[in-house]
C-alpha positions as CSV (number, residue, x, y, z in Angstrom):
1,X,105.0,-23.7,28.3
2,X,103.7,-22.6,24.8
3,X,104.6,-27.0,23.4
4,X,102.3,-27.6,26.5
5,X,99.4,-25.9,25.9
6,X,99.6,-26.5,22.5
7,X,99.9,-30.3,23.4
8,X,96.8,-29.7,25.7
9,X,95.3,-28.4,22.9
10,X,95.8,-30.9,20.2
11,X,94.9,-33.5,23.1
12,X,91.6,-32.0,23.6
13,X,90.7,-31.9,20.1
14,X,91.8,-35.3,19.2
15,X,89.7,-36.9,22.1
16,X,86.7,-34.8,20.6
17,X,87.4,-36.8,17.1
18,X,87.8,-39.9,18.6
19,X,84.7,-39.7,20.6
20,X,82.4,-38.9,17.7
21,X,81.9,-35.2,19.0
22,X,83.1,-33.3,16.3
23,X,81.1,-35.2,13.2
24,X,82.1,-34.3,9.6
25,X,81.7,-31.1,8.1
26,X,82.1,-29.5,11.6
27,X,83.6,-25.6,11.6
28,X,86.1,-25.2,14.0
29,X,86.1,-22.0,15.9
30,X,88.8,-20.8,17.6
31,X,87.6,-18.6,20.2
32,X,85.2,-21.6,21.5
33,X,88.0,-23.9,21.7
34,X,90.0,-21.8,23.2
35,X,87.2,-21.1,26.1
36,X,86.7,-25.0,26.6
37,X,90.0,-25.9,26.9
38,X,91.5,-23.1,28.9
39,X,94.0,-21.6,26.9
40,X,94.5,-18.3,24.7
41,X,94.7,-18.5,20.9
42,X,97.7,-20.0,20.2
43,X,98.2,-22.9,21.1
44,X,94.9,-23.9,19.9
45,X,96.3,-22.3,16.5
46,X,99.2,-24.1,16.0
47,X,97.3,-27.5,17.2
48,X,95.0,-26.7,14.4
49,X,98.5,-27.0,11.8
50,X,99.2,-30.1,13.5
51,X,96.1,-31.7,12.8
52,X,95.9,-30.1,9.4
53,X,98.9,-31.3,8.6
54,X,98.1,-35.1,9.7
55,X,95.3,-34.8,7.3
56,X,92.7,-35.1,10.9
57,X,91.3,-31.5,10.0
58,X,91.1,-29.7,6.6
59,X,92.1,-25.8,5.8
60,X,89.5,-24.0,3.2
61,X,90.9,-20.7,2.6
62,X,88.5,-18.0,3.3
63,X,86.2,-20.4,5.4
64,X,88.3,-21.6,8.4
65,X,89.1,-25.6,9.6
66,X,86.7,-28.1,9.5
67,X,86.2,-31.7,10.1
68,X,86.7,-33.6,6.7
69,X,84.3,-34.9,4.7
70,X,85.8,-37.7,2.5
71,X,84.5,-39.3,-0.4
72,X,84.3,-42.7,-0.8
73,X,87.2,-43.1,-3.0
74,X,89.3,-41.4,0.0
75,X,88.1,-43.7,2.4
76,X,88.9,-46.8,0.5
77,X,92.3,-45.7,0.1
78,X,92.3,-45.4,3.8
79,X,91.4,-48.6,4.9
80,X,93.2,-50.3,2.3
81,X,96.6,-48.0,3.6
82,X,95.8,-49.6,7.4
83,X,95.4,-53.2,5.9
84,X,98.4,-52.8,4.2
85,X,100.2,-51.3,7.5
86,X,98.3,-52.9,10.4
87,X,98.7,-56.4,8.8
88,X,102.7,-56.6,8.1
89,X,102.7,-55.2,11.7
90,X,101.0,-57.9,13.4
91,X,103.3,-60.0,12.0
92,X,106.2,-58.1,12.9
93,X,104.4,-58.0,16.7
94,X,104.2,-61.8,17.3
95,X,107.9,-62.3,17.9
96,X,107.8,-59.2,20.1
97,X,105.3,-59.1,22.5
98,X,106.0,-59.0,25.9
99,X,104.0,-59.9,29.1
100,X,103.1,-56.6,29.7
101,X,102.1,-56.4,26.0
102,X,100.0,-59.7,26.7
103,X,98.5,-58.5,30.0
104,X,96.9,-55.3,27.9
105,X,95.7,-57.3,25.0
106,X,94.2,-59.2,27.6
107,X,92.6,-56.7,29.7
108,X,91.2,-55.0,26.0
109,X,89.7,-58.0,25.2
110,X,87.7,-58.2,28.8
111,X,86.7,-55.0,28.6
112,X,84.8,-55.6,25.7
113,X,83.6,-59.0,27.1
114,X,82.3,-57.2,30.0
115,X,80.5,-54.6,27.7
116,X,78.5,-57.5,26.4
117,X,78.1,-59.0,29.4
118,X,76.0,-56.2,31.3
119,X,74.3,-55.5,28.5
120,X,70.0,-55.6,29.0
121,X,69.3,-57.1,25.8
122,X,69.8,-60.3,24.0
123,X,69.5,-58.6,20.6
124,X,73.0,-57.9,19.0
125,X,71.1,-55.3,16.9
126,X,70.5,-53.0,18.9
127,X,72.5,-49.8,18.8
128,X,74.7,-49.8,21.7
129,X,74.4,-46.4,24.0
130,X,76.9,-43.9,23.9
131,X,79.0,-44.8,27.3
132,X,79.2,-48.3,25.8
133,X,80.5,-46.6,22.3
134,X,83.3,-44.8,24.5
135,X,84.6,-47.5,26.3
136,X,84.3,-50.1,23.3
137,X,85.9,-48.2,21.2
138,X,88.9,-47.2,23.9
139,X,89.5,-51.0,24.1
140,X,89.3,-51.4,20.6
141,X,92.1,-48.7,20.3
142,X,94.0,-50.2,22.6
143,X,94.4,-53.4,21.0
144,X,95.7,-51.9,18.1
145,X,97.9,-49.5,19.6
146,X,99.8,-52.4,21.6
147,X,100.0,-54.8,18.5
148,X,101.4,-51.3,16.6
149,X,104.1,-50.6,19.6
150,X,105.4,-54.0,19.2
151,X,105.7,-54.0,15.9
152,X,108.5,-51.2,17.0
153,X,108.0,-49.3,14.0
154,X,107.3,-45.6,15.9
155,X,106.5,-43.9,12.2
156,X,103.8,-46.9,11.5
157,X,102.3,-46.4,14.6
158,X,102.3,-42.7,14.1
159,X,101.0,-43.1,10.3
160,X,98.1,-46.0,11.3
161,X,97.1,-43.8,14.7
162,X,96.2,-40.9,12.3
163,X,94.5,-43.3,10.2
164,X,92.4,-45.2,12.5
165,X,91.2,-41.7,14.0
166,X,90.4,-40.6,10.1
167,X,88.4,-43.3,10.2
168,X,86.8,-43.7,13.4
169,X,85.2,-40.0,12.9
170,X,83.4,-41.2,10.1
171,X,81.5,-43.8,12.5
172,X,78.2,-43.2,13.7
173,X,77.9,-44.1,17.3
174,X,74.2,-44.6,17.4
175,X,74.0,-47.0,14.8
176,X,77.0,-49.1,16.2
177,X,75.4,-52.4,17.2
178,X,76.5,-54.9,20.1
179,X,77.1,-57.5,16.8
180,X,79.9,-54.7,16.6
181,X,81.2,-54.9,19.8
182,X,80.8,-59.1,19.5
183,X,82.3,-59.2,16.1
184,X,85.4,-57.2,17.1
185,X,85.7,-58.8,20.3
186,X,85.7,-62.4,18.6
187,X,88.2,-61.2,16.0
188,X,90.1,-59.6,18.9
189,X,90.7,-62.8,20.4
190,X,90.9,-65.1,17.8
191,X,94.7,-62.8,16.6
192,X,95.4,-63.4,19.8
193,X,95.1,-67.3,20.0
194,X,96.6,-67.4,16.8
195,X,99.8,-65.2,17.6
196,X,99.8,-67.9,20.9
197,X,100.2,-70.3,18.6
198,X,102.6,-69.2,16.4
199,X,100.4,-69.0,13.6
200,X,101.6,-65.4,12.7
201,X,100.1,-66.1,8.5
202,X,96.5,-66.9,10.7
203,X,96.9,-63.8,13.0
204,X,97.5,-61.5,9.6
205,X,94.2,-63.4,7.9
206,X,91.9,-62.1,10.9
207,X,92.9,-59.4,11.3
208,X,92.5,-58.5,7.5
209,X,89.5,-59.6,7.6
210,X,88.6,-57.4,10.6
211,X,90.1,-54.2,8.5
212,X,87.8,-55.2,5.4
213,X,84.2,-55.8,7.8
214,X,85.6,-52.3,9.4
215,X,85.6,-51.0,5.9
216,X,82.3,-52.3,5.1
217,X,80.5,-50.4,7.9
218,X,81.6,-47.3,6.7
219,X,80.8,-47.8,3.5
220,X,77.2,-48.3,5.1
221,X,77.6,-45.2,7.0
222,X,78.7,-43.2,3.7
223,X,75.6,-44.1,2.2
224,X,73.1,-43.1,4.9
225,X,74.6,-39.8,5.0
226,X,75.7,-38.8,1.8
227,X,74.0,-40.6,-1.3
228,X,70.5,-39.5,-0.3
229,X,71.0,-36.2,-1.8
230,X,73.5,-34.6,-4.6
231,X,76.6,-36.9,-3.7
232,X,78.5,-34.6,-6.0
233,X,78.5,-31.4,-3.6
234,X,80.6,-33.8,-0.8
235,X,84.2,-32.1,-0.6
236,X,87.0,-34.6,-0.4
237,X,90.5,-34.5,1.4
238,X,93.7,-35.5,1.0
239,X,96.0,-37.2,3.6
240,X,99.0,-35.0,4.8
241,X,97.5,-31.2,3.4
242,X,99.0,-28.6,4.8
243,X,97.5,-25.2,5.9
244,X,98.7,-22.1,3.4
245,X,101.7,-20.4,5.3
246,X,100.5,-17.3,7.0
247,X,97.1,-18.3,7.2
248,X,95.6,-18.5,10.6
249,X,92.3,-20.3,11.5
250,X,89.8,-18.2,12.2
């Protein structure tokens, strides 16, 4: 009962990062979480280590858990760590995918089609609304995490999961643009046609390429938040820190 609500816990939480609700620099409180997600202390304790230890959350002894501000050193290393991951997978995935594999690959990419498709406006620069946000960036998620499974490396997928969350909290939702959504549903499809094709060496190119634009948008996103005051004062974080033993998060 106690792995369950802690799994509840650690569910709850993760949606919350994924969905750009918990922004960096966020204090976690305990007592809160507990109260919106139903459960005593606990588990929402020990899904605070997990996270912690994943490098999704930071520990600052004395002050409590809190979402992680990186610098931008930290978040190159990042993307350049899912490049180097994402891309051998993808080739690993071409020989491997399945129908069922095919069908979800497909059904991300018409999601996103259908995003840009209802849309009011003709202008890709305009910020996209936050339902639209959500369900791009499930789709988006979901293309990776199928290429990732196929690759049938369970640690990689594990490792790059944490990643791409690492990253997606430092995106800002209202300034994500429908050329967004169009760019990534292009690239999307174009790995596709290429893995069709047998063209695994194209595939990997794309998708690089898709990693690096990825990376350039945050590096945009660093800068409006960070750089217009003392840059130096921004806390950094390390991937994999653990929480002092005996130290509870309060």
């Amino acid at each position: 009962m106690s792995f369950n609500l802690s799994e509840r816990a650690y569910t709850f939480m993760r949606n919350k990062l994924a969905l750009g609700e918990l922004v960096p620099g966020t204090r976690l409180i305990n007592r809160t979480l507990a109260r919106e997600i139903g459960v005593s202390l606990t588990p929402v304790r020990e899904a605070l280590n997990r996270m912690v230890s994943e490098g999704l959350l930071e520990y600052r002894a004395g002050l409590g858990t809190f979402v992680p501000i990186p610098n931008i050193r930290d978040l190159q290393e990042l993307y350049d760590l899912r490049k180097t991951l994402e891309c051998d997978a993808v080739g690993k995935a071409a020989g491997r995918l399945n129908e069922q594999d095919m069908a979800a690959l497909a059904q991300s990419i018409r999601d996103m089609r259908d995003l840009l498709d209802d849309r009011e406006s003709d202008d890709e620069d305009e910020p996209v609304a936050r339902p639209i946000f959500e369900n791009w960036r499930s789709a988006d998620t979901i293309f990776h995490t199928v290429l990732l499974r196929a690759a049938g490396n369970r640690r990689v997928m594990e490792m790059v999961a944490n990643l791409q969350l690492i990253c997606q909290i430092q995106q800002d939702w209202d300034t994500t643009t429908y050329r967004t959504v169009s760019d990534a549903h292009r690239e999307h499809q174009q790995i596709i046609e290429a893995i069709q094709e047998g063209n695994v060496e194209q595939a990997q190119k794309i998708l690089c390429g898709h990693i690096d634009r990825a990376w350039a948008f945050a590096v945009q996103t660093y800068e409006r938040r960070y750089m217009n005051g003392p840059h130096e004062t921004v806390p950094s974080f390390v991937i994999g820190a653990t929480t002092p033993r005996g130290k509870n998060h309060e």
